[in-house]
FIZA-566933 format. One line per field, with one value per residue (C-alpha): x, y, z; residue in three letters. Coordinates in Angstrom, 1 decimal. Layout:
% FIZA-566933
east: (X,...)
north: (Y,...)
up: (Z,...)
pamar: (ALA,...)
***
This chain:
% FIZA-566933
east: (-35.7,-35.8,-39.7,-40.4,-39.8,-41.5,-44.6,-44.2,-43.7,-47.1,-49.1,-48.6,-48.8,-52.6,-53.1,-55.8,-55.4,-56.2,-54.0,-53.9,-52.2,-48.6,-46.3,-45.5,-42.9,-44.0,-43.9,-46.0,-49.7,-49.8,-51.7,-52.7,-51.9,-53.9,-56.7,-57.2,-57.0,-60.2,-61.8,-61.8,-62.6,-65.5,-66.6,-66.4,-68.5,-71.2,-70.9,-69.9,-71.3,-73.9,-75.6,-77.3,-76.2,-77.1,-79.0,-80.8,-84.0,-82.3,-81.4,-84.5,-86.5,-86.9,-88.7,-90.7,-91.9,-92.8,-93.9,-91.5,-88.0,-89.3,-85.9,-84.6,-85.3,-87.5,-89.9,-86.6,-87.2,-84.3,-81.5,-79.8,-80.9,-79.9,-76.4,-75.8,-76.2,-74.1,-71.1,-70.6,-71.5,-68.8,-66.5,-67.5,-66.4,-65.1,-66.2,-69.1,-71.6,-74.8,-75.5,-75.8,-77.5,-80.3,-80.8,-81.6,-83.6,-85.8,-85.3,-87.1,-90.0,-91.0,-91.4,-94.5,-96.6,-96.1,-92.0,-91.5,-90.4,-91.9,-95.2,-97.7,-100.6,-98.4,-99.9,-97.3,-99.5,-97.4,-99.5,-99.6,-95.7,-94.2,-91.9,-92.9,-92.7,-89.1,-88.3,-89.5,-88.0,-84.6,-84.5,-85.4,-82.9,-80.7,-81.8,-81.4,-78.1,-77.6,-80.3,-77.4,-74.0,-75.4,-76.3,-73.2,-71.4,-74.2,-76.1,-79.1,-81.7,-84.7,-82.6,-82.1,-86.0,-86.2,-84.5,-86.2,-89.1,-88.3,-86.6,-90.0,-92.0,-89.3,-89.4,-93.2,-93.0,-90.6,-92.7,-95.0,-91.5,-89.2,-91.4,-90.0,-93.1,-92.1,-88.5,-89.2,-91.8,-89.2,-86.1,-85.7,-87.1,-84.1,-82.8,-86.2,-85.7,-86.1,-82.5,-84.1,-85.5,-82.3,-80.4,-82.0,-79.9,-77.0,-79.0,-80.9,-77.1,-76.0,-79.9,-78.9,-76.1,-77.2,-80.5,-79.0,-82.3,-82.7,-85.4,-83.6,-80.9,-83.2,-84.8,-81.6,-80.9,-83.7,-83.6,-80.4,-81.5,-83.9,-81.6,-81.8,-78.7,-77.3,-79.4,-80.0,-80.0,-79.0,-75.1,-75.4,-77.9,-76.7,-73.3,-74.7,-76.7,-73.6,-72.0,-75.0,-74.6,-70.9,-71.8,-74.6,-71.8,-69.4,-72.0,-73.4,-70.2,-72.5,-71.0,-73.3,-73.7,-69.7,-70.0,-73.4,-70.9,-67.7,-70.1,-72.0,-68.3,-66.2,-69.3,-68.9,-65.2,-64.8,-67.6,-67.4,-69.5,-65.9,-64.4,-60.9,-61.0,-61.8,-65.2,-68.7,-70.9,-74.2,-76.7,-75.3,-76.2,-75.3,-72.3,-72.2,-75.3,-77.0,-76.9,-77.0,-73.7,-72.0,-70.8,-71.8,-70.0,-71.9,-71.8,-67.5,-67.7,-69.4,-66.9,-64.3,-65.9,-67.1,-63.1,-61.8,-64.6,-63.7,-60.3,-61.1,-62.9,-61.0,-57.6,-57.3,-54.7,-56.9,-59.4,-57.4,-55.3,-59.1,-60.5,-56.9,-57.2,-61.2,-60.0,-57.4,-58.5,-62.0,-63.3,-60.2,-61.2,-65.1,-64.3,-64.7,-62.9,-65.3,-65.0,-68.3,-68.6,-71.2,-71.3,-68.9,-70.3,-68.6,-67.1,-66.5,-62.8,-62.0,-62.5,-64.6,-66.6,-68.6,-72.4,-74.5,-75.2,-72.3,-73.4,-72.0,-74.7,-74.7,-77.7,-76.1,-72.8,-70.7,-72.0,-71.1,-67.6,-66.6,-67.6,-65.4,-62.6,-62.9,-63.1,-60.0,-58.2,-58.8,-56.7,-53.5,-52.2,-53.5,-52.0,-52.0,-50.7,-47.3,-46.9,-48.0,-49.1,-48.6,-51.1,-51.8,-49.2,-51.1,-50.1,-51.7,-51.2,-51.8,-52.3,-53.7,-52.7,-49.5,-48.0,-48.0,-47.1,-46.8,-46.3,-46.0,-45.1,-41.7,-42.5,-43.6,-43.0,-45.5,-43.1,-41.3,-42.7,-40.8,-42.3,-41.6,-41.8,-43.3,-44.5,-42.8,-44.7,-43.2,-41.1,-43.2,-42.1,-42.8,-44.3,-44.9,-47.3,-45.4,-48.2,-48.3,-48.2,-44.4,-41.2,-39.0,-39.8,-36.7,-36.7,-33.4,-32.9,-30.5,-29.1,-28.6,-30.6,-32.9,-33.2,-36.7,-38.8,-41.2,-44.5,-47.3,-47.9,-46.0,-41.7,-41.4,-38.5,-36.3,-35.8,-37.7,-39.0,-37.5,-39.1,-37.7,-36.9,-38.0,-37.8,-37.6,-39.6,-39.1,-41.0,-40.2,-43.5,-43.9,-44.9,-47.6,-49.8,-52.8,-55.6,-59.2,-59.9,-57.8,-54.9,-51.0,-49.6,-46.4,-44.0,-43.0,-46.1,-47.0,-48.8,-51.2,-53.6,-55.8,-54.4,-54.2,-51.0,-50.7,-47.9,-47.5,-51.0,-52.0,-53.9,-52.2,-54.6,-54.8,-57.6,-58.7,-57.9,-54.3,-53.2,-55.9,-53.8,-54.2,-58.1,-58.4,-59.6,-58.3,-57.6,-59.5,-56.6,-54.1,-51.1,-48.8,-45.2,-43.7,-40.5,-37.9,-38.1,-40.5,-39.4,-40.5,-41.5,-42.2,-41.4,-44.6,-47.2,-48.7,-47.2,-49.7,-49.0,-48.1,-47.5,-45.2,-42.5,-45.7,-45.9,-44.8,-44.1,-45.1,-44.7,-47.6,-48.0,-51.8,-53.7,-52.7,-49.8,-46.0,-43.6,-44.1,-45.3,-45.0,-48.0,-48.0,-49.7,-50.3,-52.8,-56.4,-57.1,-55.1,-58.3,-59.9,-58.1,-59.4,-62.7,-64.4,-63.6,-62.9,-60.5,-59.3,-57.3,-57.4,-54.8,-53.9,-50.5,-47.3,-44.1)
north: (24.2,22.4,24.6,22.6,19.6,19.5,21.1,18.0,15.8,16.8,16.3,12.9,12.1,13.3,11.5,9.1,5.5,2.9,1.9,0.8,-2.2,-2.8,-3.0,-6.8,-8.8,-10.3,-13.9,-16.1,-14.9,-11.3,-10.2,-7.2,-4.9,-1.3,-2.6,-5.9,-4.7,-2.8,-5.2,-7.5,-4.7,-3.9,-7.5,-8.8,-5.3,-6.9,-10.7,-10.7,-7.2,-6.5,-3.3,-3.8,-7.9,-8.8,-12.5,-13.7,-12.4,-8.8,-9.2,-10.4,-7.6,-5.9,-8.6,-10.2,-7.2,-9.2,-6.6,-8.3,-7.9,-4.0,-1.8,1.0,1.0,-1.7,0.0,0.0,-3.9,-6.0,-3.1,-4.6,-8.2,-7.5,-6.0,-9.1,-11.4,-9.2,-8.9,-12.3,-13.8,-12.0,-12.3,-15.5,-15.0,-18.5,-17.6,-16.3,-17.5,-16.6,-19.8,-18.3,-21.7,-21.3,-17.3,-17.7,-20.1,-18.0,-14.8,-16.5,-17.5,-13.7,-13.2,-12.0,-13.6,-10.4,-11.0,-8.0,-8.2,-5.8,-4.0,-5.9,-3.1,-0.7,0.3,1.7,4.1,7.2,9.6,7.7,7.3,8.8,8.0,4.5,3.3,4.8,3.2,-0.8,0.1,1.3,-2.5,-4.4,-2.9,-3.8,-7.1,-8.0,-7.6,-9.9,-12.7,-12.7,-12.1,-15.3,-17.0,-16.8,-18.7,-21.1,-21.6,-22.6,-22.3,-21.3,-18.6,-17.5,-18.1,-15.7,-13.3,-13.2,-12.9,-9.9,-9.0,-9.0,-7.2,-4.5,-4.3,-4.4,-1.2,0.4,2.2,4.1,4.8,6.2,9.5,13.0,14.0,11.4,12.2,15.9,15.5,13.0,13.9,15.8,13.6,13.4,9.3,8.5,10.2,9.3,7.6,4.4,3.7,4.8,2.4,-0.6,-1.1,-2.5,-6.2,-5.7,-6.1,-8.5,-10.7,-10.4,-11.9,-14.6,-14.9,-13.6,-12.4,-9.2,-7.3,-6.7,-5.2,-2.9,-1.7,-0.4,1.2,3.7,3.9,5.8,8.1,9.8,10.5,13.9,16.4,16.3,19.3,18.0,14.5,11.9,11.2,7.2,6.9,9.1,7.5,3.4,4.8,5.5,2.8,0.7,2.7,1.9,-1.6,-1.3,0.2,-2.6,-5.5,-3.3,-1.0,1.7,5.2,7.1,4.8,5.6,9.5,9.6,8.2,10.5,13.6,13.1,12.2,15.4,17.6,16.3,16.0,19.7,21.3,22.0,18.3,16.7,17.5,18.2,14.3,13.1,12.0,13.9,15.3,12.5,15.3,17.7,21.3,21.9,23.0,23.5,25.8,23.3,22.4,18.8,18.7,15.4,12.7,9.3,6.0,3.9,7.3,7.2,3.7,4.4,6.8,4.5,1.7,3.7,5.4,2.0,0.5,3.6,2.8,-0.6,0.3,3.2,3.0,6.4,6.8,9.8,7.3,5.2,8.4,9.6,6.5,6.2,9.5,8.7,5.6,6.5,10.2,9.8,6.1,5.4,8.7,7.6,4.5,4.9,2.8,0.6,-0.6,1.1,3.0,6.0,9.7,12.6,16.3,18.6,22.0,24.2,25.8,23.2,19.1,17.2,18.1,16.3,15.8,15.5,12.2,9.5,8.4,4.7,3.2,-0.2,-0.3,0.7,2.0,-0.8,-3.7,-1.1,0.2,-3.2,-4.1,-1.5,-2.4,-5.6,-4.5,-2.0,-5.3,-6.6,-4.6,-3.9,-6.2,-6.8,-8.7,-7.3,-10.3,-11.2,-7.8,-7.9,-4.5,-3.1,-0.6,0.9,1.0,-1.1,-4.4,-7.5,-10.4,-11.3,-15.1,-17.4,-20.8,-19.2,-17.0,-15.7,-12.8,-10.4,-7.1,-6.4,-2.9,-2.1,-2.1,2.1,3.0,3.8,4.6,1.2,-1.8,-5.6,-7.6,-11.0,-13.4,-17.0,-18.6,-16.7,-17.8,-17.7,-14.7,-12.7,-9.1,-6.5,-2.9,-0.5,2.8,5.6,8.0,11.6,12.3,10.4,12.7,9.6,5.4,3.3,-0.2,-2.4,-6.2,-7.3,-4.0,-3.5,-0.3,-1.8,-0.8,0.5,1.4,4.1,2.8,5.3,5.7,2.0,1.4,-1.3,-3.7,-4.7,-8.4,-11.7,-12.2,-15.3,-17.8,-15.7,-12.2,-9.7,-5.7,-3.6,-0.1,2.9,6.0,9.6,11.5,14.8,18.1,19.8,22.5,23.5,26.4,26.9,25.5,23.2,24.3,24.0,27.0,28.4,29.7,32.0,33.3,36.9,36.9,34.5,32.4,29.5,25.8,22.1,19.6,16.9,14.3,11.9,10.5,11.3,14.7,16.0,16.4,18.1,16.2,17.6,13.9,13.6,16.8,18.7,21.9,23.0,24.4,25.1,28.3,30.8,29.8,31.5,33.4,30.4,29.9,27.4,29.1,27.3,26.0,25.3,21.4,19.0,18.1,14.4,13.1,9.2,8.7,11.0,8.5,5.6,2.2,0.7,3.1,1.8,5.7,6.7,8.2,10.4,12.3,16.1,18.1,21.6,25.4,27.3,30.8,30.3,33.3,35.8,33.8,34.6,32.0,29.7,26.0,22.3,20.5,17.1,16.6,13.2,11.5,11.8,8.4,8.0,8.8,5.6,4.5,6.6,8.2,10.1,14.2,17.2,17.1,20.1,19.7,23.6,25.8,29.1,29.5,31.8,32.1)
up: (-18.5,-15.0,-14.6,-18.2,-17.5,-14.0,-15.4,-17.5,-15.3,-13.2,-16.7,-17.0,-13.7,-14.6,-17.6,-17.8,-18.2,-20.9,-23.5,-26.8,-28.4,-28.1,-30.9,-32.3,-34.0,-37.3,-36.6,-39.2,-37.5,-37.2,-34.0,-31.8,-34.6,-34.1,-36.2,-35.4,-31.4,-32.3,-34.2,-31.2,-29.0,-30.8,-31.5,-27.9,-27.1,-29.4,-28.1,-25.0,-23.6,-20.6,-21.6,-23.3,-24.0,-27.7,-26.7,-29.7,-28.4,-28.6,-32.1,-33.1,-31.4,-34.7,-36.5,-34.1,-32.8,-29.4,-26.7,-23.9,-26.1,-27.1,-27.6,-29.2,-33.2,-33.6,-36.1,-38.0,-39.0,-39.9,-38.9,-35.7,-37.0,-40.6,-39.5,-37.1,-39.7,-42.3,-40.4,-38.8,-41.7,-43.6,-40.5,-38.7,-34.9,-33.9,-30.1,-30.6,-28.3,-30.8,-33.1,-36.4,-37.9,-34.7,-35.0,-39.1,-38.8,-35.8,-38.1,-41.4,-38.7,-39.0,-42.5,-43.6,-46.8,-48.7,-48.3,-45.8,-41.9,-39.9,-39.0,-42.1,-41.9,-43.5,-47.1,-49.4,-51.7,-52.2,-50.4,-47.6,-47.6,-44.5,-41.4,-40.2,-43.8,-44.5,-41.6,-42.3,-45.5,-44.3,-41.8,-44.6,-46.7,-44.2,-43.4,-46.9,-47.0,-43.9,-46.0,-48.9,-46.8,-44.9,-47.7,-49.2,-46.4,-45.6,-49.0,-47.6,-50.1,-47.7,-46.8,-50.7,-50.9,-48.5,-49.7,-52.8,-51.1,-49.8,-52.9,-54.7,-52.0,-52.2,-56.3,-55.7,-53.7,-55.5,-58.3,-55.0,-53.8,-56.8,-57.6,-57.5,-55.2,-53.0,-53.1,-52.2,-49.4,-47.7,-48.6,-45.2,-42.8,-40.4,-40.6,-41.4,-44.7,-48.7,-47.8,-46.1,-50.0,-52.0,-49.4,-50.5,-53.4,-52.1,-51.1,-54.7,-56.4,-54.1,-54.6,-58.4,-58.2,-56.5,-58.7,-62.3,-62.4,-64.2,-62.1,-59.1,-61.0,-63.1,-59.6,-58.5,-61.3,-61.5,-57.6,-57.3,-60.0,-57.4,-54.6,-53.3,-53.2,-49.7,-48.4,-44.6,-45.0,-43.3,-44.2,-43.7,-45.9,-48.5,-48.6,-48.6,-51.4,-53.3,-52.5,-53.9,-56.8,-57.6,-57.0,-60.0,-61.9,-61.3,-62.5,-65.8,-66.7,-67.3,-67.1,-66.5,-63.1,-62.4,-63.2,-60.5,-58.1,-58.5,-59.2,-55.9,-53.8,-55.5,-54.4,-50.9,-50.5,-51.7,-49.1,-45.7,-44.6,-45.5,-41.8,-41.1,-39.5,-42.7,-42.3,-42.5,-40.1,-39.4,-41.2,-43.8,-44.1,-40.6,-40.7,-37.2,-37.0,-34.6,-31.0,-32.0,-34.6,-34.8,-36.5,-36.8,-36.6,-39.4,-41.8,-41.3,-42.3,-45.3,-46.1,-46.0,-47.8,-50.7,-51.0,-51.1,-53.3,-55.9,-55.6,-56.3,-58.9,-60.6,-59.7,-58.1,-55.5,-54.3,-52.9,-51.3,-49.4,-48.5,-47.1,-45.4,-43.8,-42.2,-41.0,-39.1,-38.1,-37.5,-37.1,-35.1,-32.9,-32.9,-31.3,-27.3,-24.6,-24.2,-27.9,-28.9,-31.4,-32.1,-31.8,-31.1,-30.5,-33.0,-32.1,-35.5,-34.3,-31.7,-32.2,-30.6,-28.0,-24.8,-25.3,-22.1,-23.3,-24.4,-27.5,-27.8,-30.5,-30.0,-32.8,-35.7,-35.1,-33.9,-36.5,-39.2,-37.6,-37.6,-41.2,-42.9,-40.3,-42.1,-45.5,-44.5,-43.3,-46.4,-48.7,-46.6,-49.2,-52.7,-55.3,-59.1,-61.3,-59.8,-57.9,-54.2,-53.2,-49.5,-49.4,-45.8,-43.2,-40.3,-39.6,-42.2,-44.3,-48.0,-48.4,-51.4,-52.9,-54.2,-51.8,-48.0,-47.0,-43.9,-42.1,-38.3,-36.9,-34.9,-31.5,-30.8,-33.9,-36.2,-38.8,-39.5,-40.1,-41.2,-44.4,-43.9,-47.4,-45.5,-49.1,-51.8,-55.2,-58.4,-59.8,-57.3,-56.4,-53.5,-54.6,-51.3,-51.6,-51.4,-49.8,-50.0,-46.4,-46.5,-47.3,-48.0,-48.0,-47.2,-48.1,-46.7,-46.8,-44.3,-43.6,-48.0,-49.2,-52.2,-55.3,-56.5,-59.3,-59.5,-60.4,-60.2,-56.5,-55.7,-54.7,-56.3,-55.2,-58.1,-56.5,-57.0,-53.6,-51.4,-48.8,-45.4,-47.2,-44.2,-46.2,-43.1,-44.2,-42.9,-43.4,-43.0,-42.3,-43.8,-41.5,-42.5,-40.7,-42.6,-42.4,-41.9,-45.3,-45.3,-47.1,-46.2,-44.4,-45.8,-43.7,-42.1,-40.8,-39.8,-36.2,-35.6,-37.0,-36.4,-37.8,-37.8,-37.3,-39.4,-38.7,-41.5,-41.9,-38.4,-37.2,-34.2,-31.0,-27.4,-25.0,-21.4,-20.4,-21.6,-21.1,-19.0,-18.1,-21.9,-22.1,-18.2,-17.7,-18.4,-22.0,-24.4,-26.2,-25.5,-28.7,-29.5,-29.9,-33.1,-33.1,-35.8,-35.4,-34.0,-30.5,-30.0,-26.4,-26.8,-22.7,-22.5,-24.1,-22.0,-21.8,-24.3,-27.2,-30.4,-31.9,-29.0,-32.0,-33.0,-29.5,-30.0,-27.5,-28.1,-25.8,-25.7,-23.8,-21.6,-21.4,-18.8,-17.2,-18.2,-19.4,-21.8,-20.9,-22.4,-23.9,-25.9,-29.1,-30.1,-32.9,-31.9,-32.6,-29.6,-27.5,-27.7,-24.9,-22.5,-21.1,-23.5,-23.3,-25.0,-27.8,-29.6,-33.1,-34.3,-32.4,-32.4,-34.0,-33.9,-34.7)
pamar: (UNK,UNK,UNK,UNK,UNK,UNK,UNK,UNK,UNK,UNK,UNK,UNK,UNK,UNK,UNK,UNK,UNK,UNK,UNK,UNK,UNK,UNK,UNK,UNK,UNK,UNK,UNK,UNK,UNK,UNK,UNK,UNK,UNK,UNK,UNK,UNK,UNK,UNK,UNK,UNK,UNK,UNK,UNK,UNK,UNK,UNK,UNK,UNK,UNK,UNK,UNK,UNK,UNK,UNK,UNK,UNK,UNK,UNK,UNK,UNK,UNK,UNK,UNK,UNK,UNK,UNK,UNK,UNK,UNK,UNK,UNK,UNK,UNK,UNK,UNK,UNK,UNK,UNK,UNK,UNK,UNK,UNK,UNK,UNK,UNK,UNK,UNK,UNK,UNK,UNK,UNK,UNK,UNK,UNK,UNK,UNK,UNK,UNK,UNK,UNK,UNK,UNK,UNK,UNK,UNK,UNK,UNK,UNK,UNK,UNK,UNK,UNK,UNK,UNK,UNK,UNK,UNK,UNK,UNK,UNK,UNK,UNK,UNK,UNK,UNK,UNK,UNK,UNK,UNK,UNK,UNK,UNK,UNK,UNK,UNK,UNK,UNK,UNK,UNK,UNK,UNK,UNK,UNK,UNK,UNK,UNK,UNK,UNK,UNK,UNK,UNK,UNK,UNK,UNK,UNK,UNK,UNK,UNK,UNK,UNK,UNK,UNK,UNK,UNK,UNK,UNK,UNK,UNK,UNK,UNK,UNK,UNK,UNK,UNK,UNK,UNK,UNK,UNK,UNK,UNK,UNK,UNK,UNK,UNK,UNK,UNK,UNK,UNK,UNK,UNK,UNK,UNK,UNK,UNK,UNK,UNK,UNK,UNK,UNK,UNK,UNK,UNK,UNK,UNK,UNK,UNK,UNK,UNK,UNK,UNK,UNK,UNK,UNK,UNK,UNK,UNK,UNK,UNK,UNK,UNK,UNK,UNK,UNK,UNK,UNK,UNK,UNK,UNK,UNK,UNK,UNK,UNK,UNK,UNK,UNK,UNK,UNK,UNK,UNK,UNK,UNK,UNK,UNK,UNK,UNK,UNK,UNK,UNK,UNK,UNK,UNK,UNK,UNK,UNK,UNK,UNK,UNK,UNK,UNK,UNK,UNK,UNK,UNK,UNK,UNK,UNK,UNK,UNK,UNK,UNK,UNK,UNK,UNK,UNK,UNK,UNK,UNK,UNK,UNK,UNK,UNK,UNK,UNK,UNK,UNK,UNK,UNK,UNK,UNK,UNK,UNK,UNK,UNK,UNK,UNK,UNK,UNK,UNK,UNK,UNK,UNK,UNK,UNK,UNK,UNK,UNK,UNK,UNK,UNK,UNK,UNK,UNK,UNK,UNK,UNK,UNK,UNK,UNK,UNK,UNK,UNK,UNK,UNK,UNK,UNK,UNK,UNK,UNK,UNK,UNK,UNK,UNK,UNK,UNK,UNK,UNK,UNK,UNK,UNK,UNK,UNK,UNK,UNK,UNK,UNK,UNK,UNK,UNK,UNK,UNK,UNK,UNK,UNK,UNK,UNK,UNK,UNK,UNK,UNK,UNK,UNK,UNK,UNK,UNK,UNK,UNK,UNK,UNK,UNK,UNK,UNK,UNK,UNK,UNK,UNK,UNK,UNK,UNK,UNK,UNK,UNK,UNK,UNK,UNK,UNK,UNK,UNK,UNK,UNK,UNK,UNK,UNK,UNK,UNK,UNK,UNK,UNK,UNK,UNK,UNK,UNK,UNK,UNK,UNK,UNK,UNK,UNK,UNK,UNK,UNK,UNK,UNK,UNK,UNK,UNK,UNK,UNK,UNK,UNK,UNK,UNK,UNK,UNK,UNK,UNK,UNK,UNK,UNK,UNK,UNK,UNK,UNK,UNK,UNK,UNK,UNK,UNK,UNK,UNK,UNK,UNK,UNK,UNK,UNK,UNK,UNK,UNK,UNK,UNK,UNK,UNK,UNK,UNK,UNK,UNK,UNK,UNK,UNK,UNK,UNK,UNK,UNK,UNK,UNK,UNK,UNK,UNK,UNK,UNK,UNK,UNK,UNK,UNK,UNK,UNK,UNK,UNK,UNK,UNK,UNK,UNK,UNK,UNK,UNK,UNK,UNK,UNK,UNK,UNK,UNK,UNK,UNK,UNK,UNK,UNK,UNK,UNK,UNK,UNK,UNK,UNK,UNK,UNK,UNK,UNK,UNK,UNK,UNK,UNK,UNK,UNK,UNK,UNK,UNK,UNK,UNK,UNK,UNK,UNK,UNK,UNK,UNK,UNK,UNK,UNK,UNK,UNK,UNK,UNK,UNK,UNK,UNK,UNK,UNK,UNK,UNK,UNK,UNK,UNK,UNK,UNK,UNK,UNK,UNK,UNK,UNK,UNK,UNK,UNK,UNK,UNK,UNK,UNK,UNK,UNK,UNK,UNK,UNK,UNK,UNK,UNK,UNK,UNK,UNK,UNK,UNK,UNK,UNK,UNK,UNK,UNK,UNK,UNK,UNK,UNK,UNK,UNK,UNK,UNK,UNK,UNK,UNK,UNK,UNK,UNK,UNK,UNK,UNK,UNK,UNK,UNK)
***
């Protein structure tokens, strides 16, 4: 025992540093909870950052197309500008040092008579459609959305002029575009694929609903209808094009709209592009036979927002677990330390792997990150007539005219969490999801167990909430280690096999940074040695964790040394806080 603990000992004396965010008190402004720490992180990368630093002139590089401010992507016109616009739009940043009002009105100086931004010698005949037009098309598409998200906070009618504009250039396109002959001959073209035209349906909705004018509505819905099967596209574009779809569906109620959606999703979630993180891979049909298999920030994000926006939609708990599980699994982990986010190499068998090259893609990946963070803050708490629903365990606040309410996270505990009642409304009750990665939810009120109902996948409290009620919650996570397809493990086991660790909602990691004594060599036939019970090591995990109750501490025997030795599992997402480096979630297992 006294070896154990000093082998131990030595391993976190070698952990790197950086730390998360600590765990707060409710008090009537929730801050530095894990999500809104890396929505600041992310968002001072973009404003305040030095390499490269996103001045105005930076932004606009893909629309004015001057020679001095050439950068990476500009043939894709209107991506980096279009995402700038869409998420501080949305979001407003009261710091940010980029006036919004000045950047438009430079932006709208580059529009071109025909409506477009971008490279105007382009012709769009369909046999001359190929890679530089997918790619104006796919900025465009993009820059739409940031014309109407702007609009909508600013309501500037030349800005709605222009968007319609560019509205009717795209629908004036569109028939060259939405051809089977086309779809077939582009629908592998890496990220300049059929995708940049399927993904221009999400700022046709949102121009219609500006415009109540029919044609932009009746674009989108024969667009969708010509997106390719997965094959080797590109996974961002596939999934926006989805999500554009399920926003069709949600303005015209037709079915056949809804059943495109769920079709396409079920396909995905049940193949082998829906990783063990909970995301997808940035191409599909990989499946890890290239050198060049990774994921992608902006298609995780995707992910998310199209879960939530069918949970939304539907009502299907399902969604909601699966969006749950990328976020916290996967965009959590593809966020780096320096708030970036981008790429991570994966290793079919392992995790996560180095590339030669750290991929932090400050061009896509980081405006898009931080737009479904958003959206995820968002529905933490909904309300559903007099019921306010706490849906995700992170830290957030549901307010309106009525009623204020909020949740803050015990200090290193991920697992408990206070609900404080500021503005109580009238005959307004408490309901609390009840996830399926939880054994047990307890709900007390100053020390008194509460009753509950059981309402679908919702506790709720049987008590009229009160100005200063504060429900501590408590959750007991369920253990679950599951195979190489993804399927729980029942025990016992006979010999070994190869598995995952899933702790409550998180899935359990090993990284060469944390714990770097794990994969040195020799380690090839390394095994973790099960034991009855999980055996916790919180005093392990750096100062700044907020999971330090979620830090296991395992025995493994390392290949070709006797005696068994310690090494701590923790969440992956965990890894944001240091250097980026190899990461392994599949172990060899026995009991």
């Amino acid at each position: 025992m006294k070896q154990i603990l000093i082998i131990l000992a030595v391993l976190l004396v070698s952990c790197a540093g950086g730390t998360g965010p600590g765990g707060v008190e409710p008090t009537d402004k929730i801050t530095d909870g894990e999500i809104d720490h890396r929505i600041k992180m992310v968002s001072d990368r973009i404003m305040f950052g030095h390499t490269p630093a996103m001045s105005a002139d930076f932004i606009l590089a893909d629309i004015s197309l001057k020679p001095e401010f050439k950068r990476r992507f500009t043939a894709f016109s209107g991506d980096i500008s279009g995402r700038y616009f869409d998420v501080f739009s949305a979001y407003p940043a009261e710091n940010n040092p980029i006036n919004m009002t000045e950047l438009m009105d430079e932006a709208l100086t580059y529009q071109h008579p025909d409506g477009r931004f971008g490279n105007p010698e382009l012709v769009f005949d369909p046999e001359k459609l190929g890679s530089p037009h997918m790619a104006l098309l796919w900025g465009n598409g993009r820059l739409l959305v940031g014309l109407m998200k702007y609009y909508e906070m600013d309501r500037q009618p030349k800005v709605l002029a222009a968007a319609k504009k560019l509205g009717d250039f795209i629908n004036g396109i569109a028939s060259s575009c939405a051809n089977q002959e086309v779809a077939n001959r582009l629908k592998d073209n890496s990220y300049m694929g059929y995708i940049c035209f399927t993904q221009l349906m999400e700022g046709l909705v949102l121009l219609s609903d500006e415009t109540r004018d029919e044609k932009y509505m009746q674009t989108a819905g024969q667009v969708y209808k010509f997106l390719p099967a997965p094959g080797k596209q590109h996974s961002h574009g596939y999934l926006n094009t989805l999500l554009g779809t399920l926003m069709l569906y949600d303005r015209t109620g037709n079915k056949e709209q809804l059943k495109f959606v769920t079709d396409r999703y079920d396909e995905l979630v049940n193949s082998p592009e829906n990783l063990i993180f909970g995301g997808v891979p940035e191409y599909f049909g990989e499946a890890g036979g290239s050198e060049d298999f990774r994921d992608e920030g902006c298609s995780e994000a995707d992910f998310i927002m199209l879960s939530l926006n069918l949970w939304k939609t539907t009502g299907d708990m399902t969604y909601l677990g699966k969006s749950e599980h990328c976020l916290i699994n996967h965009l959590f982990a593809n966020q780096y330390q320096t708030g970036d986010f981008g790429h991570r190499m994966i290793v079919p068998g392992m995790g996560l792997g180095l590339d030669e090259e750290i991929a932090r893609s400050w061009w896509c990946c980081n405006f898009h990150a931080l737009r479904a963070l958003h959206e995820t803050r968002e529905i933490i708490f909904t309300r559903k007539e007099n019921t306010i629903q706490f849906n995700l365990f992170l830290e957030g606040e549901y307010v309106d005219n009525e009623l204020q309410v909020i949740a803050g996270q015990e200090k290193n505990h991920s697992n408990q969490f206070k609900i404080r009642v500021i503005k109580p409304g009238i005959s307004s009750r408490l309901a609390i999801r009840k996830p399926s990665w939880a054994r047990q939810v307890g709900l007390t009120l100053a020390g008194e167990k509460l009753q509950t109902k059981q309402a679908g996948d919702y506790l709720v409290i049987d008590k009229i909430l009160k100005n200063g009620d504060q429900i501590d919650v408590s959750v007991e996570y369920h253990v679950k280690w599951v195979d190489s397809e993804k399927k729980e493990i029942a025990f016992p086991i006979a010999g070994k096999m190869q598995a995952a660790l899933f702790y409550g909602p998180y899935l359990m990691s090993v990284d060469g940074n944390f714990q770097p004594f794990f994969d040195s060599e020799p380690s090839l036939s390394n095994y973790l040695v099960l034991q009855d019970e999980l055996k916790f090591g919180p005093e392990t995990a750096p100062s700044g964790s907020n999971l330090k109750n979620t830090y296991v501490v395992m025995q493994h025997i390392h290949t070709d040394m006797f005696g068994k030795y310690p090494v701590v599992m923790r969440p992956i997402s965990e890894t944001t806080w240091q250097p980026a480096c190899k990461t392994r979630v599949w172990f060899t297992i026995s009991q």
